[in-house]
PDB file of N, CA, C and O in Angstrom, chain B, residues numbered from 101:
ATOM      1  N   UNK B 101       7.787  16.278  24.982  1.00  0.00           N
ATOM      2  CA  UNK B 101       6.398  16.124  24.595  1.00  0.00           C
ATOM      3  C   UNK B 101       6.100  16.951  23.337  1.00  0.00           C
ATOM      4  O   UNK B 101       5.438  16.420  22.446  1.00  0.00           O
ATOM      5  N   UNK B 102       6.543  18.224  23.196  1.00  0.00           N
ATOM      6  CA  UNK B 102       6.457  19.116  21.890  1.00  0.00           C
ATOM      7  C   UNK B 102       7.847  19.001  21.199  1.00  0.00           C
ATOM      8  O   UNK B 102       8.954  18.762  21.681  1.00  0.00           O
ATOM      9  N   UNK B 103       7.476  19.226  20.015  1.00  0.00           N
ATOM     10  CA  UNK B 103       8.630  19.428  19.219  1.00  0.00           C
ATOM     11  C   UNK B 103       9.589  20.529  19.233  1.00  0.00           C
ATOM     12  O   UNK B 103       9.241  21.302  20.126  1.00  0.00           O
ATOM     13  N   UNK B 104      10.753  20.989  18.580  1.00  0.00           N
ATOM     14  CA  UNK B 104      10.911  22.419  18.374  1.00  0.00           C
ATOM     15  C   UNK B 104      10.940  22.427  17.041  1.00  0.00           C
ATOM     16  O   UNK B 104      10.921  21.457  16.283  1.00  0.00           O
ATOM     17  N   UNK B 105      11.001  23.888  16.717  1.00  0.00           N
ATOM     18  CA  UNK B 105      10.554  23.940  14.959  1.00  0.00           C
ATOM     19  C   UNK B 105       9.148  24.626  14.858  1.00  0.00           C
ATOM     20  O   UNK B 105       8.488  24.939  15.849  1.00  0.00           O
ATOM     21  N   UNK B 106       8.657  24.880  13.232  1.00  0.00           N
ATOM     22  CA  UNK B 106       7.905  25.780  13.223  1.00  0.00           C
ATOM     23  C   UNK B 106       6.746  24.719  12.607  1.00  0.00           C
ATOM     24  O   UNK B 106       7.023  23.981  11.662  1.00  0.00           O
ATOM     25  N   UNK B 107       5.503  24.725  13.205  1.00  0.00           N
ATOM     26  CA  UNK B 107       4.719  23.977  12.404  1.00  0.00           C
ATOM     27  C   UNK B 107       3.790  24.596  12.042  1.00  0.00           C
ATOM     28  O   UNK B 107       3.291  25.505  12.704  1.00  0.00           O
ATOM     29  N   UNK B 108       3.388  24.221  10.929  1.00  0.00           N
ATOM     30  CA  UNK B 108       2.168  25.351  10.150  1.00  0.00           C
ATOM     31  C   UNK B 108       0.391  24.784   9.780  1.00  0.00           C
ATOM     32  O   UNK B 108       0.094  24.305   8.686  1.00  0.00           O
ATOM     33  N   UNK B 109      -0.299  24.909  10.560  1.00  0.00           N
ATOM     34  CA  UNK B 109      -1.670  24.863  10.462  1.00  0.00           C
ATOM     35  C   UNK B 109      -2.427  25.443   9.672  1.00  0.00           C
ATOM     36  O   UNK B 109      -2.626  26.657   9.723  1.00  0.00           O
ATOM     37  N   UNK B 110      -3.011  24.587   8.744  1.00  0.00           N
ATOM     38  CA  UNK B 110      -3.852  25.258   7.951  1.00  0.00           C
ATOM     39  C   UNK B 110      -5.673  25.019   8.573  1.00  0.00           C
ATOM     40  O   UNK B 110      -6.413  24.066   8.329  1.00  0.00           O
ATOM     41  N   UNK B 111      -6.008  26.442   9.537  1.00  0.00           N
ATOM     42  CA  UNK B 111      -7.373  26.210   9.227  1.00  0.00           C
ATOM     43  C   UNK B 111      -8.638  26.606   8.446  1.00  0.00           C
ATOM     44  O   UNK B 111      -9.850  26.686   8.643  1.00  0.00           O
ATOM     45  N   UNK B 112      -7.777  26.808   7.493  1.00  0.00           N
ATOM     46  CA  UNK B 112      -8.905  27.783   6.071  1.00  0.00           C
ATOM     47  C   UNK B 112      -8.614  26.313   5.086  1.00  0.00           C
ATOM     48  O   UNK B 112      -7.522  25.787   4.870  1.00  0.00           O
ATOM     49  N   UNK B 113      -9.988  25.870   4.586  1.00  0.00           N
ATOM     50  CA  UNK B 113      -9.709  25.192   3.877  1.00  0.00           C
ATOM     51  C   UNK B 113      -9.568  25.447   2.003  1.00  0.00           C
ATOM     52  O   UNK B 113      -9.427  24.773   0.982  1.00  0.00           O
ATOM     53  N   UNK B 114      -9.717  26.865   2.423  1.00  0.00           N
ATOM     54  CA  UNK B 114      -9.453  27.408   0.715  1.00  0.00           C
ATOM     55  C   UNK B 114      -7.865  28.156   0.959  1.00  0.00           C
ATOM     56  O   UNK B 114      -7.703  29.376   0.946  1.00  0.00           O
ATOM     57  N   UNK B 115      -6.723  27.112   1.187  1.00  0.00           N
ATOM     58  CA  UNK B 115      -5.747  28.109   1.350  1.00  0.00           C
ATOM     59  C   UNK B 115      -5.306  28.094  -0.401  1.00  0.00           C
ATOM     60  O   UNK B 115      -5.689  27.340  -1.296  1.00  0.00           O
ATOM     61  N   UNK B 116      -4.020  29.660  -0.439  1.00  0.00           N
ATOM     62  CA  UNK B 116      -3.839  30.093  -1.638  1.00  0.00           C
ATOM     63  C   UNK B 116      -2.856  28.638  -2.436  1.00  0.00           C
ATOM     64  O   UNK B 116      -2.071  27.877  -1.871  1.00  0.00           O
ATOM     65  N   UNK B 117      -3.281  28.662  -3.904  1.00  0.00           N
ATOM     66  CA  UNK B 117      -2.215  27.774  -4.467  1.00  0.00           C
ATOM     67  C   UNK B 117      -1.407  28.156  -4.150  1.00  0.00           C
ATOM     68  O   UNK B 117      -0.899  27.234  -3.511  1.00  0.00           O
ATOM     69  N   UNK B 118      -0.417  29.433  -4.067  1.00  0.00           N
ATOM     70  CA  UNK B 118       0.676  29.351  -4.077  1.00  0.00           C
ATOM     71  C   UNK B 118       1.893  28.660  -2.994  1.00  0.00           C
ATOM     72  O   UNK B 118       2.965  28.054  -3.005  1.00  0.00           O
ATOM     73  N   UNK B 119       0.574  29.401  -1.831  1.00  0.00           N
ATOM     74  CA  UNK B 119       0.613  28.470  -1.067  1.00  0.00           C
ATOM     75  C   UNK B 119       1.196  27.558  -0.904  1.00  0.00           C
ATOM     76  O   UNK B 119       2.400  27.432  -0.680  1.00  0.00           O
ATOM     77  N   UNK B 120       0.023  26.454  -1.043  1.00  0.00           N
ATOM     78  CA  UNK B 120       0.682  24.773  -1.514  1.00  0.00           C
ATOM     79  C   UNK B 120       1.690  24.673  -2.440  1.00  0.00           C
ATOM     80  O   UNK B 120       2.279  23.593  -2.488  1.00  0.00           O
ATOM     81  N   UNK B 121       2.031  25.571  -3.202  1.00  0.00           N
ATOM     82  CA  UNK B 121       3.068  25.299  -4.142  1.00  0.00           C
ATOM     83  C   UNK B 121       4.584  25.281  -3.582  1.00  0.00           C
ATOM     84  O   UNK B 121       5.499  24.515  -3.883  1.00  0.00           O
ATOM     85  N   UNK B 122       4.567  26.300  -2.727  1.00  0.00           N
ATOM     86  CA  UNK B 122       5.436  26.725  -1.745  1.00  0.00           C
ATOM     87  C   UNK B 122       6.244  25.328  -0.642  1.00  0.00           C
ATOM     88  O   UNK B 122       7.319  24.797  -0.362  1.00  0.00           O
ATOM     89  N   UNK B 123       4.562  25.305  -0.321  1.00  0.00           N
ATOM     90  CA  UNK B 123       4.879  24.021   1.143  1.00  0.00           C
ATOM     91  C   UNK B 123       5.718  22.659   0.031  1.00  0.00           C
ATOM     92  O   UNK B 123       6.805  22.126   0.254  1.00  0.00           O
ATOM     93  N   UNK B 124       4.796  22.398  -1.123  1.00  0.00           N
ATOM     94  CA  UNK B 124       5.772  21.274  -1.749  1.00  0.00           C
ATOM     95  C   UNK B 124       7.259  21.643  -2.344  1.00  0.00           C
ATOM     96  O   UNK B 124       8.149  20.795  -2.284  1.00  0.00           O
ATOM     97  N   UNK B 125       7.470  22.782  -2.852  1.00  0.00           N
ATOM     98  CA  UNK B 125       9.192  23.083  -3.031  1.00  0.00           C
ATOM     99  C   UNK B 125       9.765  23.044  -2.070  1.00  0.00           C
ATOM    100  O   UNK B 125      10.981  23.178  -2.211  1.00  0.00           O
ATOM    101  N   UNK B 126       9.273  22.859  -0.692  1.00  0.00           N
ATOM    102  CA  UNK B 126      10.330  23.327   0.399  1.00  0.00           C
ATOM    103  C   UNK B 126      10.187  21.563   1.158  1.00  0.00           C
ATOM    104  O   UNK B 126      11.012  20.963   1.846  1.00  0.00           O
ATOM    105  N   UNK B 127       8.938  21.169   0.731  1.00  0.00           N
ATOM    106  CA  UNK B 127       9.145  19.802   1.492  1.00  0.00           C
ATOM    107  C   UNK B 127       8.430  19.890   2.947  1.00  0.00           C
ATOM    108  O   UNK B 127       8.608  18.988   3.765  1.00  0.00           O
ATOM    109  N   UNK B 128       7.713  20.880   3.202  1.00  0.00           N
ATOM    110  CA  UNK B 128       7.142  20.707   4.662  1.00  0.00           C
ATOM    111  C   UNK B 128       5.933  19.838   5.206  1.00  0.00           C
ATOM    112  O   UNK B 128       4.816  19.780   4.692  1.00  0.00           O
ATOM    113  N   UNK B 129       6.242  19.363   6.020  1.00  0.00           N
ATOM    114  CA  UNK B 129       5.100  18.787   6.523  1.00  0.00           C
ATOM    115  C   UNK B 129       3.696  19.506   6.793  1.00  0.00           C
ATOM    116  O   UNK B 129       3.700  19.909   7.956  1.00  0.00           O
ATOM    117  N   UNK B 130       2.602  19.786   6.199  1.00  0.00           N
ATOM    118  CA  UNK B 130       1.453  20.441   6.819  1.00  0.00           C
ATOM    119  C   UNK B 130       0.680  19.039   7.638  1.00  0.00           C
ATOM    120  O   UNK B 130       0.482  17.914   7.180  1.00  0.00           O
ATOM    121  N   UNK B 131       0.263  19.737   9.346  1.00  0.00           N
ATOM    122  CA  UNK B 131      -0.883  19.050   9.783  1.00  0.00           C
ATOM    123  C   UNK B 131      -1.927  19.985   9.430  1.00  0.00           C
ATOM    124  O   UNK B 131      -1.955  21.183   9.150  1.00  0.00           O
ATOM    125  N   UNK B 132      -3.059  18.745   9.566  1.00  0.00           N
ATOM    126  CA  UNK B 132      -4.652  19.460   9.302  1.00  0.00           C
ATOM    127  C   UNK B 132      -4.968  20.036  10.515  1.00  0.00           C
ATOM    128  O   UNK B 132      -4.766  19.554  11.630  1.00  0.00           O
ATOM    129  N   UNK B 133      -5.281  20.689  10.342  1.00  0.00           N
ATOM    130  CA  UNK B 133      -6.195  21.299  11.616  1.00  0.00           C
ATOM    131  C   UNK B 133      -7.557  20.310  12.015  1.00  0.00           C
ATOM    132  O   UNK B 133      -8.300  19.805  11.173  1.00  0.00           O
ATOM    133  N   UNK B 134      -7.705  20.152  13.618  1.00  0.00           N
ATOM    134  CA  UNK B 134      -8.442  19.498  13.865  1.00  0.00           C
ATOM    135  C   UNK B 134      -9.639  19.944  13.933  1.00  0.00           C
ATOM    136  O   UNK B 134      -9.782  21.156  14.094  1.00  0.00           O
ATOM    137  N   UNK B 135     -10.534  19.283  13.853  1.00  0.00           N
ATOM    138  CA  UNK B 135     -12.022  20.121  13.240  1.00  0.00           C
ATOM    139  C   UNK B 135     -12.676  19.312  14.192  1.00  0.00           C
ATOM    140  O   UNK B 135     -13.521  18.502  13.813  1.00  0.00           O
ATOM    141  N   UNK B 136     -12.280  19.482  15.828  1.00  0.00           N
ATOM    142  CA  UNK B 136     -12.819  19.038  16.604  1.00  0.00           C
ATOM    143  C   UNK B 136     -13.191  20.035  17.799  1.00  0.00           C
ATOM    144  O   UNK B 136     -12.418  20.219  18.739  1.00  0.00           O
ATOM    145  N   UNK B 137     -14.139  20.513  17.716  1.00  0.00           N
ATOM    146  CA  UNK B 137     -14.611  21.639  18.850  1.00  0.00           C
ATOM    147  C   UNK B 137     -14.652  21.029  20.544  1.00  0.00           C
ATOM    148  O   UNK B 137     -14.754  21.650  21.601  1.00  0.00           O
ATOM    149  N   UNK B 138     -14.536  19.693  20.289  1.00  0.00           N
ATOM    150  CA  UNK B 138     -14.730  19.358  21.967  1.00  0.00           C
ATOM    151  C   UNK B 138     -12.997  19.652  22.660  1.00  0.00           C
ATOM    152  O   UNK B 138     -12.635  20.127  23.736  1.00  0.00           O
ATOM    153  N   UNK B 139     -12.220  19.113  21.464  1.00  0.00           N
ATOM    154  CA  UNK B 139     -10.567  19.541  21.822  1.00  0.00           C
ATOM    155  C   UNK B 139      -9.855  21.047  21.699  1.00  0.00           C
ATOM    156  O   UNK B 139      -9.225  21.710  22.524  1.00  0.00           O
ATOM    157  N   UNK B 140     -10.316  21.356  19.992  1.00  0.00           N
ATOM    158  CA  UNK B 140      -9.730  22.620  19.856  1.00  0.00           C
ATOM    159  C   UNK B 140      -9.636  23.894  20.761  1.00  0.00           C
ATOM    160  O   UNK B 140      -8.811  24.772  20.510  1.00  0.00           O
ATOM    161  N   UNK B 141     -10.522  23.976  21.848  1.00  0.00           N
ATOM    162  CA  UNK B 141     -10.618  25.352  22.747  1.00  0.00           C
ATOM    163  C   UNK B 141     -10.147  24.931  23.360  1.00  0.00           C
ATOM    164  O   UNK B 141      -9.100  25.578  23.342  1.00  0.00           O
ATOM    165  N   UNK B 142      -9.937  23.590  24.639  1.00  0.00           N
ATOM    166  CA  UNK B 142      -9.836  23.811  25.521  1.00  0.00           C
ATOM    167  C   UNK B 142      -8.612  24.065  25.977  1.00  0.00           C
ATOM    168  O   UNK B 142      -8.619  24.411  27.159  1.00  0.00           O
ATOM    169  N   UNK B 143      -7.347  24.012  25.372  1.00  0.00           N
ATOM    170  CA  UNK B 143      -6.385  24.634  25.949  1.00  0.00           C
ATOM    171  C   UNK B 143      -6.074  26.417  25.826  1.00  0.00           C
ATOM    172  O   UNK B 143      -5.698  27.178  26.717  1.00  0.00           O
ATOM    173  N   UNK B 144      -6.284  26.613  24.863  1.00  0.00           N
ATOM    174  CA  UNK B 144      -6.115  28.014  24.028  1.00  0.00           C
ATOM    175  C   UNK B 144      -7.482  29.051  25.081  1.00  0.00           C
ATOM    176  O   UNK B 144      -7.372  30.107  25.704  1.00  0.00           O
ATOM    177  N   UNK B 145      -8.450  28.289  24.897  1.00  0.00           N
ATOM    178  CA  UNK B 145      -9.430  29.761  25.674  1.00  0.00           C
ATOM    179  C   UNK B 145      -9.714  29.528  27.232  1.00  0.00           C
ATOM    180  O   UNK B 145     -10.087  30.419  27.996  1.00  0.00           O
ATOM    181  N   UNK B 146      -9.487  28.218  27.580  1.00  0.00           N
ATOM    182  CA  UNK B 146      -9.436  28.330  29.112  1.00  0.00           C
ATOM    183  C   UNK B 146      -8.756  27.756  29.808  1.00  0.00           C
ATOM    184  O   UNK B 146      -9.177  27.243  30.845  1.00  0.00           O
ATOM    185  N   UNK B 147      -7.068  27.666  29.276  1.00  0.00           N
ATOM    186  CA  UNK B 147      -6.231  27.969  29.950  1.00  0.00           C
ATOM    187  C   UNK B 147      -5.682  28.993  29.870  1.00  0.00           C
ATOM    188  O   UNK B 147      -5.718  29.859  30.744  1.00  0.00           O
ATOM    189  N   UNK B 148      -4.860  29.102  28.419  1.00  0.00           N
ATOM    190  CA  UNK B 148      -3.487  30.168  28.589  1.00  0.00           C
ATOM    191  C   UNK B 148      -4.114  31.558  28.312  1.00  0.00           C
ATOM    192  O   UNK B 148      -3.478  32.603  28.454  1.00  0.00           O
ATOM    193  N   UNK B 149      -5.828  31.480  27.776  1.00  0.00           N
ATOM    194  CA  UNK B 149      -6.078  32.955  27.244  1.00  0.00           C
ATOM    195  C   UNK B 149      -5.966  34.016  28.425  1.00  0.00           C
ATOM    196  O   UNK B 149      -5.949  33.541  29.561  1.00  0.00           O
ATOM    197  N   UNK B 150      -5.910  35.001  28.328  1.00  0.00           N
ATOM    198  CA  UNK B 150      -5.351  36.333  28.377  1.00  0.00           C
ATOM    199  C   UNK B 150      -4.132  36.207  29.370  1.00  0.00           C
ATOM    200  O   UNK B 150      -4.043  36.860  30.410  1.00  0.00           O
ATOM    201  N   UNK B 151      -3.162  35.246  28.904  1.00  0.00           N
ATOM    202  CA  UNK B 151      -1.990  35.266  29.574  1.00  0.00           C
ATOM    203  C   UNK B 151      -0.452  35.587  28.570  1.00  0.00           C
ATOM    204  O   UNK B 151      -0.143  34.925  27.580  1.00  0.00           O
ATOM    205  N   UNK B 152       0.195  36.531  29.026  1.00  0.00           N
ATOM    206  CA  UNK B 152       1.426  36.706  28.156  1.00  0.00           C
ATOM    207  C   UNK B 152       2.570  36.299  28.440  1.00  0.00           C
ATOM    208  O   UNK B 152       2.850  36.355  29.637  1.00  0.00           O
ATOM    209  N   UNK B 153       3.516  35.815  27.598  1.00  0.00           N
ATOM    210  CA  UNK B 153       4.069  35.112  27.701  1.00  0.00           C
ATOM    211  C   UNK B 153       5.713  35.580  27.833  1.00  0.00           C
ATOM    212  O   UNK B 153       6.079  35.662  26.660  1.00  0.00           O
ATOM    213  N   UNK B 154       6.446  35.799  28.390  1.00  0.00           N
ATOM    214  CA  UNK B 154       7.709  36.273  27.917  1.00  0.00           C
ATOM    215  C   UNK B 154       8.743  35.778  26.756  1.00  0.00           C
ATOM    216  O   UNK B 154       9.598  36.490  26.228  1.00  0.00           O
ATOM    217  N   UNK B 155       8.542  34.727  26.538  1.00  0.00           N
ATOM    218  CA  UNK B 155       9.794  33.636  25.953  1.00  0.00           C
ATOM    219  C   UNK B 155       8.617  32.787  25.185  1.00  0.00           C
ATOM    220  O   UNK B 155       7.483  32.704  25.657  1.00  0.00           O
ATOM    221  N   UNK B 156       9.017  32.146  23.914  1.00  0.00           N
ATOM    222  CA  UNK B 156       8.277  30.667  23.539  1.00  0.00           C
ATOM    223  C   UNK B 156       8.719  29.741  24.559  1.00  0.00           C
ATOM    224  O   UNK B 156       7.824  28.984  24.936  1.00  0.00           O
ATOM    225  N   UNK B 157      10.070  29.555  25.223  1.00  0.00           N
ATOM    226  CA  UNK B 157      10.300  28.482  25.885  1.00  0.00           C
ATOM    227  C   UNK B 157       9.468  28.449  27.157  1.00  0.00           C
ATOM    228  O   UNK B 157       9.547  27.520  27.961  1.00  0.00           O
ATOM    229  N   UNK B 158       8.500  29.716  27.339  1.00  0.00           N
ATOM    230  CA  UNK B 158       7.344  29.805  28.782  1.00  0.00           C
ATOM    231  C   UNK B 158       6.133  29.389  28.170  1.00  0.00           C
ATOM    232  O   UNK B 158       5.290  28.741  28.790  1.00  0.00           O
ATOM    233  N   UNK B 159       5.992  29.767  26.851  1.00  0.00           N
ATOM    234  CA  UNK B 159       5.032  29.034  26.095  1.00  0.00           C
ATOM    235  C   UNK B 159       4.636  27.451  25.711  1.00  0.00           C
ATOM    236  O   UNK B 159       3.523  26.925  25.717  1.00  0.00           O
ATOM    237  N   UNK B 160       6.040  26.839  25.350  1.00  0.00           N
ATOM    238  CA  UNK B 160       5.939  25.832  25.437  1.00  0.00           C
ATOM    239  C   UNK B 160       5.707  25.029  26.940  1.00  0.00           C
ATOM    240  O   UNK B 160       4.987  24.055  27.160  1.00  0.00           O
ATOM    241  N   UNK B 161       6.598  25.809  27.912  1.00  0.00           N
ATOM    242  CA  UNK B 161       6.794  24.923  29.619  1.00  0.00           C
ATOM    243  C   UNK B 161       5.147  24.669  29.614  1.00  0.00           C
ATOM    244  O   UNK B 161       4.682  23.545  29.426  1.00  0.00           O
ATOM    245  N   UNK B 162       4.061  26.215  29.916  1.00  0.00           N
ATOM    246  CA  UNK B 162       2.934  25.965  29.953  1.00  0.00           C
ATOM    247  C   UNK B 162       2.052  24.873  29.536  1.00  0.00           C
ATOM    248  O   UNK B 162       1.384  24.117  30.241  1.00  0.00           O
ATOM    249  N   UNK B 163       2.185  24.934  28.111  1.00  0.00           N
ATOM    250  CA  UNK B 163       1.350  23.988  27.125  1.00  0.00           C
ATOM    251  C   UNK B 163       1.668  22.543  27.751  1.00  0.00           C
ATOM    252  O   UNK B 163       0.711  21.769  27.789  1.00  0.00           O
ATOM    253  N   UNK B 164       3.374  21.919  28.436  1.00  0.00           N
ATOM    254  CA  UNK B 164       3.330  21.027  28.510  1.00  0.00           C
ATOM    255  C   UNK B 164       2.862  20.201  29.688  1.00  0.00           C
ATOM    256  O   UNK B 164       2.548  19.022  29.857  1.00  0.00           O
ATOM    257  N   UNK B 165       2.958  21.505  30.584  1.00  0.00           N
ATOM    258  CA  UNK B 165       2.385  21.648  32.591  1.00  0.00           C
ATOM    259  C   UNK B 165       0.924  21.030  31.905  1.00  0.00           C
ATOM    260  O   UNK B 165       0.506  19.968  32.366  1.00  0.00           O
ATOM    261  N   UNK B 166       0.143  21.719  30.781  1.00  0.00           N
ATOM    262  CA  UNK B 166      -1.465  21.695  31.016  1.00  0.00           C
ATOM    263  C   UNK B 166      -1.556  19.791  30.520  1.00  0.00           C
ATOM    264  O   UNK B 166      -2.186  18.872  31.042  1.00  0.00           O
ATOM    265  N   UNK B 167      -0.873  19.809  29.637  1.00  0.00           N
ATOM    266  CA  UNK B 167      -0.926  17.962  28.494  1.00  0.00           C
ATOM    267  C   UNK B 167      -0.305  17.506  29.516  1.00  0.00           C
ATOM    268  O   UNK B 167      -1.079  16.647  29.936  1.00  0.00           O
ATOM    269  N   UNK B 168       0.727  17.525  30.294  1.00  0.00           N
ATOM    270  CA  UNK B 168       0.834  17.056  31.870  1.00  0.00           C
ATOM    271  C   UNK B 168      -0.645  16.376  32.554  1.00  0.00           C
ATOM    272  O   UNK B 168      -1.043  15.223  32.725  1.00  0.00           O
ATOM    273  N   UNK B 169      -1.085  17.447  32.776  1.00  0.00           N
ATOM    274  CA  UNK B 169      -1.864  17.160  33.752  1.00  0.00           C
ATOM    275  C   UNK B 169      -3.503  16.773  33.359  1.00  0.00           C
ATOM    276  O   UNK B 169      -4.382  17.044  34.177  1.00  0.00           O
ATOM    277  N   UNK B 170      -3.806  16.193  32.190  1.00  0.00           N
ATOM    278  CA  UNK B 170      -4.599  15.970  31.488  1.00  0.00           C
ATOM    279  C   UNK B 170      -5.033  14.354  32.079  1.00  0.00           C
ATOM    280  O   UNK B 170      -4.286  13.404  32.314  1.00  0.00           O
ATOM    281  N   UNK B 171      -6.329  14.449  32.191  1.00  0.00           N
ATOM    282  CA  UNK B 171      -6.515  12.908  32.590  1.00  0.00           C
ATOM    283  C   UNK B 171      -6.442  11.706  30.840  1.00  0.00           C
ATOM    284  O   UNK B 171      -6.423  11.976  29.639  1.00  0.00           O
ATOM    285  N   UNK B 172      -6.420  10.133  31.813  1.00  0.00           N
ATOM    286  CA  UNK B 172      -6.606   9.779  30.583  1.00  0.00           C
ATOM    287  C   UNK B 172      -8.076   9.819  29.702  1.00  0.00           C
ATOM    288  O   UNK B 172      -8.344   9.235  28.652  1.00  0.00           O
ATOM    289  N   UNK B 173      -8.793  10.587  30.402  1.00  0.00           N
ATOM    290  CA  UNK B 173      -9.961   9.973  29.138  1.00  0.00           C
ATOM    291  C   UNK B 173     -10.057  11.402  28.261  1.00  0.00           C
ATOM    292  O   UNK B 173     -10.989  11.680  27.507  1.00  0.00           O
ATOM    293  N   UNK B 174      -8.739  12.354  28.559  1.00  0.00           N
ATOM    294  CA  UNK B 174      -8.592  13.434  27.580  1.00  0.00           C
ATOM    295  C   UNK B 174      -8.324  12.967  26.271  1.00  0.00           C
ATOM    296  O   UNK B 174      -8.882  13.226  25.205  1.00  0.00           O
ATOM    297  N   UNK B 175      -7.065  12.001  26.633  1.00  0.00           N
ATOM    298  CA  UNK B 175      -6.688  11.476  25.340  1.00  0.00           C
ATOM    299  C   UNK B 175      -7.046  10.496  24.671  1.00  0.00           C
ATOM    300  O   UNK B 175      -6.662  10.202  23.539  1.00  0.00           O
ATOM    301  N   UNK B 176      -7.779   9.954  25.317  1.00  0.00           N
ATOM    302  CA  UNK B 176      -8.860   9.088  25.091  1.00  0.00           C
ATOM    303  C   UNK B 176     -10.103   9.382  24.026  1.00  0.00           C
ATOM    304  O   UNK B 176     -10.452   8.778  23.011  1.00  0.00           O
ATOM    305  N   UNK B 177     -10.647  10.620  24.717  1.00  0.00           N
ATOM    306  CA  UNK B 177     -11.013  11.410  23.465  1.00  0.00           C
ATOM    307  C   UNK B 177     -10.353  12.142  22.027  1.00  0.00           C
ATOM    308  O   UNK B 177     -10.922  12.481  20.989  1.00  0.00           O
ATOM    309  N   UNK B 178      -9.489  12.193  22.273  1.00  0.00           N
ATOM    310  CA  UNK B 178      -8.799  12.728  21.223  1.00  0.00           C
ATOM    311  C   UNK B 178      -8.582  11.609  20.447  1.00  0.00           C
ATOM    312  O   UNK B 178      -8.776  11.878  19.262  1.00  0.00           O
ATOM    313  N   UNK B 179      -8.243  10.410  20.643  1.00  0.00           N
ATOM    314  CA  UNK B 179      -7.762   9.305  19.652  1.00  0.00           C
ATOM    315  C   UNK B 179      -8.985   9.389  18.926  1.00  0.00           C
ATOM    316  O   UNK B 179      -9.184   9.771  17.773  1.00  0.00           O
ATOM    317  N   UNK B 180      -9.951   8.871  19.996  1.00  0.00           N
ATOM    318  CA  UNK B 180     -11.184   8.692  19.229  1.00  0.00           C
ATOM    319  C   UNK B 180     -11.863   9.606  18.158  1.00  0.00           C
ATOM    320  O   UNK B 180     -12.368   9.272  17.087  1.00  0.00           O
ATOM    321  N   UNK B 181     -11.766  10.631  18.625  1.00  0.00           N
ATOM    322  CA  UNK B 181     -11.838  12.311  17.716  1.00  0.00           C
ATOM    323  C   UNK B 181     -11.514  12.159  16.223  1.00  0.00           C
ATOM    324  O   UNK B 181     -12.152  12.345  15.186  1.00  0.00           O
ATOM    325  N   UNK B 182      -9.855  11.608  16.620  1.00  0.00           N
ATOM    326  CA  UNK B 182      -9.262  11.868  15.172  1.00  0.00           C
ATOM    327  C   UNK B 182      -9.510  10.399  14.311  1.00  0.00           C
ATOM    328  O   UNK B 182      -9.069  10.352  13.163  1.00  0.00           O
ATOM    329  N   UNK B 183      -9.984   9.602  14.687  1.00  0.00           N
ATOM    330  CA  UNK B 183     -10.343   8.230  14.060  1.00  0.00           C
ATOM    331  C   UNK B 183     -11.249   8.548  13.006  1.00  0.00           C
ATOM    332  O   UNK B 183     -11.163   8.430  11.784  1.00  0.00           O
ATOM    333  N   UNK B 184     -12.635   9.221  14.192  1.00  0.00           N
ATOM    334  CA  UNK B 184     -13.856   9.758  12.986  1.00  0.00           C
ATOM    335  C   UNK B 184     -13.555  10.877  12.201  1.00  0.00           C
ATOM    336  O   UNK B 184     -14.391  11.296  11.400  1.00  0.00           O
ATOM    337  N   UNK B 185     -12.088  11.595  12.379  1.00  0.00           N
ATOM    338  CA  UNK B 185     -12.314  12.750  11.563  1.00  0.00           C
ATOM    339  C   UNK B 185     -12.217  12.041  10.049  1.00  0.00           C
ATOM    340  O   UNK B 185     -12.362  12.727   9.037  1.00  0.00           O
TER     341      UNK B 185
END
């Protein structure tokens, strides 16, 4: 369900040129950050917050237990979300 690898979010929309200069010599993919408040919290502040993690690979298990168990009209919303973004 997740990838492995490092992916890089930009949610400042004044990031530095160099920045961007950087991401295009190297060829990386940037996603946008979603600028959707009904999605963006709900995994991060009321699930995993104030929980620590030992390993990324407990990090990831988590994240995928919670998108597991997500009904469909989660993602349902989310399609729709990112249509109007």
């Amino acid at each position: 369900m997740l990838i492995d690898g490092v992916i890089l979010l930009h949610d400042n929309t004044h990031t530095a040129d160099k920045t961007q200069e950087l991401l295009r010599k190297f060829e990386w993919r940037v996603w946008i950050h979603p600028i959707q408040p009904t999605l963006t919290p709900n995994l991060g502040s009321k699930h995993l917050s104030r929980i620590r993690f030992s390993s990324n690979r407990n990090v990831k298990t988590a994240i995928e237990n919670w998108l597991s168990g997500q009904g469909r009209d989660f993602y349902r919303a989310g399609r729709k979300s990112n249509r109007e973004v």
